[in-house]
C-alpha positions as CSV (number, residue, x, y, z in Angstrom):
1,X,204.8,125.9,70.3
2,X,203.2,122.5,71.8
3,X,202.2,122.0,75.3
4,X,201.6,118.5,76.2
5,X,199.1,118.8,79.4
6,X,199.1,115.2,80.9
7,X,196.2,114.0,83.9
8,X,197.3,111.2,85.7
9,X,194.6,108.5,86.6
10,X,193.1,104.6,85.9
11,X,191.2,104.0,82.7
12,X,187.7,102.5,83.6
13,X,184.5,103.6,84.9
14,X,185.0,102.0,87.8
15,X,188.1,104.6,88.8
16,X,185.8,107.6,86.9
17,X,185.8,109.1,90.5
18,X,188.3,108.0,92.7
19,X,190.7,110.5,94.6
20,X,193.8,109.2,92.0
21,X,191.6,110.2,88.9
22,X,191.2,113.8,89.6
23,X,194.2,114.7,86.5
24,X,191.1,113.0,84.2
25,X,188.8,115.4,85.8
26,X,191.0,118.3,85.2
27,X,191.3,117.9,81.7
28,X,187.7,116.3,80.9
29,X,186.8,119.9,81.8
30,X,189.5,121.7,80.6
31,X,188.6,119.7,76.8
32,X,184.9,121.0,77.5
33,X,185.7,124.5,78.5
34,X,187.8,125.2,75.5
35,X,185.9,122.7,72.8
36,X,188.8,120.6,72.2
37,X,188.9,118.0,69.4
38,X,187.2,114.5,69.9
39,X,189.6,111.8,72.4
40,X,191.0,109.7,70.2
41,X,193.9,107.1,70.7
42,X,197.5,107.8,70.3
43,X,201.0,107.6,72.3
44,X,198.6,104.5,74.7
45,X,196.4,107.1,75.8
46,X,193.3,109.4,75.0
47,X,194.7,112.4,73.5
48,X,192.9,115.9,72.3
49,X,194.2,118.4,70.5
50,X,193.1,122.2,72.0
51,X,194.2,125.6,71.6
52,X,193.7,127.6,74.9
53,X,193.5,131.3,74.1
54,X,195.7,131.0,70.8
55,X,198.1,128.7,72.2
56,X,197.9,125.0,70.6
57,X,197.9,122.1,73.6
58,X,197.5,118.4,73.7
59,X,195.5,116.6,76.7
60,X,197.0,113.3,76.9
61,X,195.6,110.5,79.7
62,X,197.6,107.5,79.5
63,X,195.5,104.5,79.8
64,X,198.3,102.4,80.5
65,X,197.0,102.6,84.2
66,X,198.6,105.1,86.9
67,X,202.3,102.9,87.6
68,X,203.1,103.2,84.2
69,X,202.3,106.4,83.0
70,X,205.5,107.4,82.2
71,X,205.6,105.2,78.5
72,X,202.9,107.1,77.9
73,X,203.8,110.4,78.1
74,X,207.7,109.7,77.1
75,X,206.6,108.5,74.1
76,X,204.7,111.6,73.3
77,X,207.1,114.0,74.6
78,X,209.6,112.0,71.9
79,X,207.6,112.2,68.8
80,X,206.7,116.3,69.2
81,X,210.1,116.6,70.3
82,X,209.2,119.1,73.1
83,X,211.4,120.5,76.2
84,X,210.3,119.4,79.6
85,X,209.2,123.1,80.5
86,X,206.4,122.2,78.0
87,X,204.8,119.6,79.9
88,X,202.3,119.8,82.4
89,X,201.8,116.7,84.9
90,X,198.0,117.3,86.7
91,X,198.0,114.5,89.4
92,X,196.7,114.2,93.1
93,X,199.1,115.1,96.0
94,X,197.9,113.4,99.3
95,X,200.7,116.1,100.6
96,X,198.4,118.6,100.3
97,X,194.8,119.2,102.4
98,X,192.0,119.0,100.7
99,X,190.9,122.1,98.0
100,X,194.4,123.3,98.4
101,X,196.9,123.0,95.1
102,X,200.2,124.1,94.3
103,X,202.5,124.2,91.1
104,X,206.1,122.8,91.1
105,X,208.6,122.5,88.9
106,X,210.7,119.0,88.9
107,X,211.5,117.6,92.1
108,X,211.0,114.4,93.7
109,X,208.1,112.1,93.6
110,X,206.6,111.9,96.5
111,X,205.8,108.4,96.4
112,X,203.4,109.3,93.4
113,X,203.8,105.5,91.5
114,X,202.4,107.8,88.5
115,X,205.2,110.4,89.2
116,X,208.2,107.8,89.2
117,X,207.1,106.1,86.5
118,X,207.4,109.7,84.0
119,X,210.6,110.6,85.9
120,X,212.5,107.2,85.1
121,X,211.8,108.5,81.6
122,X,212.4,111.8,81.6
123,X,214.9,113.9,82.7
124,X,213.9,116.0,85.7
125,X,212.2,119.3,85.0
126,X,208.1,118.8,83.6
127,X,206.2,121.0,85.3
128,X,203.6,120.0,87.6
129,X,199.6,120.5,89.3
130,X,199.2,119.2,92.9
131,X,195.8,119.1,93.5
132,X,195.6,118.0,97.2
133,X,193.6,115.0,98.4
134,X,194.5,115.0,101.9
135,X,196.1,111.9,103.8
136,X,194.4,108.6,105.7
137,X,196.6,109.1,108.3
138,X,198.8,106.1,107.8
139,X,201.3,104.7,105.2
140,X,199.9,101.6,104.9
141,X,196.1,102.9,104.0
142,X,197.3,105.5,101.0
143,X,196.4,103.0,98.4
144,X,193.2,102.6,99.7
145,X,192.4,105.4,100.1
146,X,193.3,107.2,96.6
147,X,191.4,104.6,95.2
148,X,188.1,105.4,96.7
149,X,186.2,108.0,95.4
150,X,185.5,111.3,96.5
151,X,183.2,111.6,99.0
152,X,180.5,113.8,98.3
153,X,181.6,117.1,100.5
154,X,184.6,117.0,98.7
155,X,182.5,118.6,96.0
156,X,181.5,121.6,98.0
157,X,185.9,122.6,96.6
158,X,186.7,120.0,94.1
159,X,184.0,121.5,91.4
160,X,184.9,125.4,91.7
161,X,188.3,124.2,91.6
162,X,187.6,122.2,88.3
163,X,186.0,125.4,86.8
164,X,188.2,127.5,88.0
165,X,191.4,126.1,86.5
166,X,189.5,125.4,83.1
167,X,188.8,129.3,83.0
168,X,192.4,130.4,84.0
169,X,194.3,127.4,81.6
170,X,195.5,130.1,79.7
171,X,198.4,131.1,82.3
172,X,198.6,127.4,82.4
173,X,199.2,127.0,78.3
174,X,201.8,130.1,78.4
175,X,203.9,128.5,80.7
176,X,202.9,131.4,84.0
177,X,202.4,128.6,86.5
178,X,202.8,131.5,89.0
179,X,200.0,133.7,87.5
180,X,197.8,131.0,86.9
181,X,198.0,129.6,90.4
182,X,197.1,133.2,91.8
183,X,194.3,133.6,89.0
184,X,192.7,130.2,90.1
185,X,193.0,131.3,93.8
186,X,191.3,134.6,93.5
187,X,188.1,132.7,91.2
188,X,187.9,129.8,94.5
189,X,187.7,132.8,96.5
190,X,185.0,131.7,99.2
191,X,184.9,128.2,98.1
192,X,189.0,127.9,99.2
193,X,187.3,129.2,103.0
194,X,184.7,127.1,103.1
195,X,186.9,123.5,102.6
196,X,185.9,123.1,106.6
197,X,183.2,120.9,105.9
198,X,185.0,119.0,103.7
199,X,188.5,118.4,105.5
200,X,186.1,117.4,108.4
201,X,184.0,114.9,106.5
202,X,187.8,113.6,104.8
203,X,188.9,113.2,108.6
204,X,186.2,111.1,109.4
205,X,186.8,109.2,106.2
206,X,189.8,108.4,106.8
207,X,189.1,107.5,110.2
208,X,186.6,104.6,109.4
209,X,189.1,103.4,107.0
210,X,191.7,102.8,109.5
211,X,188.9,101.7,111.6
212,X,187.9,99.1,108.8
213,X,191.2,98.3,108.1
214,X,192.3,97.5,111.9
215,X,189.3,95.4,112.1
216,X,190.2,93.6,109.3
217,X,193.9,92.8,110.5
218,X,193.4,92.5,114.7
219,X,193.6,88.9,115.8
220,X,190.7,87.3,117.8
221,X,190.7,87.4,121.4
222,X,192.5,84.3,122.8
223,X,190.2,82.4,125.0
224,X,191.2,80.9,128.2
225,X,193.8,77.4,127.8
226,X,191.6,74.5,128.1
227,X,188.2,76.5,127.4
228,X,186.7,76.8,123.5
229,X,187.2,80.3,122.0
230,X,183.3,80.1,121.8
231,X,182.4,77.6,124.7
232,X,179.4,79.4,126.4
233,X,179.9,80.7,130.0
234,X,180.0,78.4,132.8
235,X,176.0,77.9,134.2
236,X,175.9,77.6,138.1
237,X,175.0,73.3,139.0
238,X,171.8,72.6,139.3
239,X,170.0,71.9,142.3
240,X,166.7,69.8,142.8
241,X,163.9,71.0,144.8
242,X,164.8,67.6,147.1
243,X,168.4,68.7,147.2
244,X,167.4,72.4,148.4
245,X,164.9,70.6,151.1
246,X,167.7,68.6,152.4
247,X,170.3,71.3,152.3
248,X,167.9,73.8,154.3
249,X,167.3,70.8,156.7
250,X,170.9,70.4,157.5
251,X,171.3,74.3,158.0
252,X,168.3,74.2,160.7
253,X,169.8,71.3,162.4
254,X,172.9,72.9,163.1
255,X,173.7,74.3,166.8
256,X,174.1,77.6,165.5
257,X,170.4,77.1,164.4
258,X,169.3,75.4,167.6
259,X,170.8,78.4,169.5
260,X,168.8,81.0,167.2
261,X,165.8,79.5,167.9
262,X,166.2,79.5,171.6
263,X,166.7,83.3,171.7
264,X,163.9,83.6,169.6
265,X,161.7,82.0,172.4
């Protein structure tokens, strides 16, 4: 029995860390935990061969970059000739908070481009790893946002998680998605509690990136028709000291002067 164990993410260093790469981080460490065989390049990806507690595995990331994953892993799941039940799918769920996960079995995509590019060539039914990023709030800021990297609280859950799962990958191998999901929770233990600090720190994330981002897109304020948008502020005239003289002579002149000065006799 083969299990193919796919991570979805983008080849480069420069996507190393980014929220869309943690399926590469899942199975860098499950290939260190377990002493896999060196990457090498097959099927357009990185591929390893394992065996996880007796059970032979191969760790596939397709480097064919996230929207078409699916050639990748099709092409694989073709030449071992395996059921869908034998693949795994590790890939970030924005779904999902942050240090929270969840196994499912087939379904729809959720607007994972990584997702609907495996299911358009595969039949329903690969098993999957939701590892939740959390969400930015708005549609329109997703991609951004899983294309940032972690920030670094996320690491007070994202690294116990990382071990934990490389421990437990037995379950995984054998197919006892159910088992291993309890297994991993019960390692997190106080780590899965203490994600406070880092859903806070993702909520002001995402918050200055829909700051940013309205910035970006708000129109200028419209200055007054006839007046430049940056004319400078109208200055009061200006008088001369001869001017002010003559002005305060008038005002002293006047009967309503005359009469003030009378009372003031």
């Amino acid at each position: 029995m083969l299990q193919l164990i796919v991570g979805l993410g983008n080849p480069g260093k420069e996507y190393a860390m980014n929220r869309h790469n943690v399926g590469f981080m899942v199975l860098d460490r499950l290939h260190d935990r377990w002493r896999g065989a060196p990457w090498r390049t097959k099927f357009q990806s990185e591929v390893a061969e394992v065996v996880i507690d007796g059970v032979r595995c191969l760790l596939i990331k397709p480097m064919t970059y996230m929207n078409n994953s699916g050639h990748a892993v099709a092409e694989a799941a073709r030449f071992y000739k395996v059921e869908l039940d034998d693949i795994v799918v590790v890939h970030d769920e924005i779904d999902l908070p942050p240090g929270k996960f969840k196994m499912k079995t087939g379904g729809g995509t959720g607007g994972h481009n990584g997702l609907k590019s495996i299911s358009s060539l595969l039949k329903d039914g690969y098993r999957r790893l939701r590892i939740g990023v959390g969400h930015p709030g708005r549609k329109e800021l997703v991609p951004g946002y899983v294309l940032k990297d972690f920030p670094k609280a996320d690491g007070d859950w994202l690294e116990p998680m990382l071990s934990a799962m490389a421990e437990e990958a037995a379950l995984l191998a054998m197919g006892e998605d159910a088992k291993f999901a309890s297994k991993v929770h019960l390692r997190l233990g106080p780590a899965v509690k203490s994600t406070g600090a880092a859903k806070r720190a993702q909520r002001a994330a995402a918050k200055a990136e829909a700051q940013e981002a309205a910035a970006q897109t708000a129109p200028a304020a419209e200055a007054p028709k006839g007046v430049a948008a940056d004319a400078p502020a109208p200055h009061a005239p200006f008088v001369s000291a001869k001017e002010a003289e003559t002005k305060d002579a008038d005002k002293s002149s006047s009967p309503f002067a005359a009469l003030a000065n009378l009372l003031r006799k």
